[in-house]
C-alpha positions as CSV (number, residue, x, y, z in Angstrom):
1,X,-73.1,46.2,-122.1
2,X,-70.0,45.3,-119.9
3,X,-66.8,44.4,-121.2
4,X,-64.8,41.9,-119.4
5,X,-60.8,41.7,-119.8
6,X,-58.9,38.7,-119.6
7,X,-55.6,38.0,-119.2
8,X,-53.2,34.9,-120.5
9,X,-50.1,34.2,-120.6
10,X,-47.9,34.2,-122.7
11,X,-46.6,31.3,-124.8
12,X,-43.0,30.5,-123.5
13,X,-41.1,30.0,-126.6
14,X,-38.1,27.3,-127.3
15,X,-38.0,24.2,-126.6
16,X,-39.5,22.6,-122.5
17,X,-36.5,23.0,-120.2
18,X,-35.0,19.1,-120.1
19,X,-33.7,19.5,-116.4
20,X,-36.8,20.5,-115.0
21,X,-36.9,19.7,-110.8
22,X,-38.2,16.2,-111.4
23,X,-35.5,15.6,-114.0
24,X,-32.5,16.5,-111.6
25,X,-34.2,14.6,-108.5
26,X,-34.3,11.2,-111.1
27,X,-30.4,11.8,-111.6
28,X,-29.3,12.8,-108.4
29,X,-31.3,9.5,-107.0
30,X,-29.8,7.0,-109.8
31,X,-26.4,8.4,-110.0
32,X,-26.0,7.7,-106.1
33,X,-27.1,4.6,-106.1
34,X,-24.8,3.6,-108.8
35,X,-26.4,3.7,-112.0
36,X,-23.6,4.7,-114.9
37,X,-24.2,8.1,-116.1
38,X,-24.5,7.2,-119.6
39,X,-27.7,4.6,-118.3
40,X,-29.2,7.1,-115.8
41,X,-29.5,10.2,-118.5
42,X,-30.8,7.9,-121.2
43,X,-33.5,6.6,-118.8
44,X,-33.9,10.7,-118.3
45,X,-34.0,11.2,-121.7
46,X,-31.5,13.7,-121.7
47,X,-27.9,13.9,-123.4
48,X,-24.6,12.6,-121.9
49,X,-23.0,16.2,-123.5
50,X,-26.1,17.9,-122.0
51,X,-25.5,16.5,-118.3
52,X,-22.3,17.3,-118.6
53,X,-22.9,20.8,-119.9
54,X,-25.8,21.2,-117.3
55,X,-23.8,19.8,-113.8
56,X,-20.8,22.5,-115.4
57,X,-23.1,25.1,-115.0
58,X,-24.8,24.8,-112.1
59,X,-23.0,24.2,-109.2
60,X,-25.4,22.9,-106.9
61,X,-26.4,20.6,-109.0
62,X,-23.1,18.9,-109.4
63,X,-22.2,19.2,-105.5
64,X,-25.6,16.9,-104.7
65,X,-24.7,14.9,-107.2
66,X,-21.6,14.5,-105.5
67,X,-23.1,14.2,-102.0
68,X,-25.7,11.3,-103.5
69,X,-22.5,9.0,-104.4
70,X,-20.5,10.1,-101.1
71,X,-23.1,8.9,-99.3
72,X,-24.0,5.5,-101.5
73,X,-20.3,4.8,-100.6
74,X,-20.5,5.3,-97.0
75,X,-23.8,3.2,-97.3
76,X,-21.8,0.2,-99.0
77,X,-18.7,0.4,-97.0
78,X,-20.2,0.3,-93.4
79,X,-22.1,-3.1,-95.0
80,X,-18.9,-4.4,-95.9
81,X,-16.5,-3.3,-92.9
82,X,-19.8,-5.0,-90.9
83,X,-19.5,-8.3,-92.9
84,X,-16.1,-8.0,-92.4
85,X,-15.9,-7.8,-88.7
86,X,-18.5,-10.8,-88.6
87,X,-15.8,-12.9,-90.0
88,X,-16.3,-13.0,-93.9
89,X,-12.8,-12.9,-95.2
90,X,-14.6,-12.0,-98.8
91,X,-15.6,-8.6,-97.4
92,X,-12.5,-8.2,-95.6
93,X,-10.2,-8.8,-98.9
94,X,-12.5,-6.8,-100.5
95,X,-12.0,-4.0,-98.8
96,X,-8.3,-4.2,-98.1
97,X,-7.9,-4.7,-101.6
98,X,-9.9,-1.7,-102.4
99,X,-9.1,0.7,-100.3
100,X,-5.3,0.3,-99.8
101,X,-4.3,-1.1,-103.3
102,X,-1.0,-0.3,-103.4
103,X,-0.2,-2.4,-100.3
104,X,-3.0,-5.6,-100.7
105,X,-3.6,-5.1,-104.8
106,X,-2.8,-7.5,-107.8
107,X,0.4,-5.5,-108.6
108,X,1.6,-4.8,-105.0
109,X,4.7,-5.6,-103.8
């Protein structure tokens, strides 16, 4: 008679971990291309208090989140500053407007 041993492992306890790798990858992709927080953590399923408390904690989570939108801006504004310089005054007000609003705002001078 042989006995054979097996091995499992053991049961994690608690609850899944909500900010699994896919999980972060889906924020850092909506957040930089614009989607409000408060849209892209409920389409996450995750809470606004526990993005918050998450990005906080983890610092290289919060710095590509940061790097997603800095580059979803630079994306945006070469489109524009291109429109611009192909003559649309929209995209040129726009961005004047935008950009320097204390000299071509609503309340400047």
């Amino acid at each position: 008679m042989s006995m054979t041993l097996t091995t499992t492992k053991p049961k994690k306890l608690g609850r899944p971990e909500k900010f699994d790798a896919k999980t972060r990858r889906r924020l850092v992709a909506a957040i930089g291309a614009g989607v409000p927080v408060c849209h892209a953590v409920a389409a996450c399923r995750v809470s606004k208090s526990g993005f918050h408390d998450y990005k906080n904690s983890h610092p290289k989570f919060a710095a590509a989140i940061e790097r997603a939108v800095a580059k979803a801006i630079e994306k945006h504004l070469k489109i524009i500053i291109h429109a611009a310089e192909n003559g649309d005054p929209a995209n040129s007000r726009w961005f004047l407007e935008r950009v320097h609003p204390q000299h071509f705002g609503a309340d400047s001078p």
